[in-house]
N, C-alpha and C positions, 0 to 999 in steps of 0.2 A: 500516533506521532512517530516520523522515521527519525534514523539516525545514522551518522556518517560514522562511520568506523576504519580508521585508518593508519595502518603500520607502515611503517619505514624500518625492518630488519637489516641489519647489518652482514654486505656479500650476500643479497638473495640475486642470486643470478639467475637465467631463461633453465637452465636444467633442471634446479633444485623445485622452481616453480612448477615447470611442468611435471614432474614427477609426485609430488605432492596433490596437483589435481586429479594426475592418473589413479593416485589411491586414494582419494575421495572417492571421487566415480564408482571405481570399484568396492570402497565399501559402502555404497547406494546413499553416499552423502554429498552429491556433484552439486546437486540443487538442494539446500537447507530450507525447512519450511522456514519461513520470515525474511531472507536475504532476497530483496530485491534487484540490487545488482551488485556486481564485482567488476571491478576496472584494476589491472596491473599495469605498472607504466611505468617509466625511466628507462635509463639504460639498460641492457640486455645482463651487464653485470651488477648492475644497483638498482633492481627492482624497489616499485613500492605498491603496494595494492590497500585501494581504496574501495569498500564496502557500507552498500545501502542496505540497513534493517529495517524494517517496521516498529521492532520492540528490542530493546536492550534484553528484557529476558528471552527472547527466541536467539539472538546472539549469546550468548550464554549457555545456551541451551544445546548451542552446539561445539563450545566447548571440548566437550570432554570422547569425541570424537574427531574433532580438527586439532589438539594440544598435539597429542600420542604419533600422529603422523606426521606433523609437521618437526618432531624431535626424531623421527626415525630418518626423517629426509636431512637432516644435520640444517633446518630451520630455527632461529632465537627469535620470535615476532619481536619481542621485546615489550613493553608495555604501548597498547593500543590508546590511541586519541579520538575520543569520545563526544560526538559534537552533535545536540539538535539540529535535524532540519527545517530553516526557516521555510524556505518552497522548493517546489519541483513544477522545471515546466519539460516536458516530455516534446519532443521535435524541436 
């Protein structure tokens, strides 16, 4: 069963974003096993990013490697919104 996982941090601008994915990547966590997709959207200064999991615990899972970057990039996610997905239709 997936799940939508979805933050609205406060002041996530396109810099902060991008630099936070850049040290994913480099710490060989760009693609987490279980996250099926990532969509960022909003404005360029009030980012929100929206994430498909397979399992709360693979989201979880990757925690403790997304927390530590995202507080070096001066990111607050805030507390995430946690929602079953009913369906997925793909195209």
């Amino acid at each position: 069963m997936a799940f939508v996982i979805r933050f609205a941090p406060q002041g996530l601008n396109a810099a902060k974003y991008n630099e936070a994915i850049r040290r994913l990547e480099e710490a060989g966590a760009g693609m987490p096993e279980g996250r099926l997709y990532l969509v960022c959207f909003g404005d360029k200064e009030n980012l929100r990013v929206s994430e498909i999991w397979d399992s709360v615990e693979n989201f979880e899972k990757f925690g403790p490697t997304l927390m530590p970057i995202l507080h070096e990039v001066g990111i607050d996610p805030g507390e995430p919104e946690i929602v079953e997905v009913y369906d997925i239709i793909k195209g």
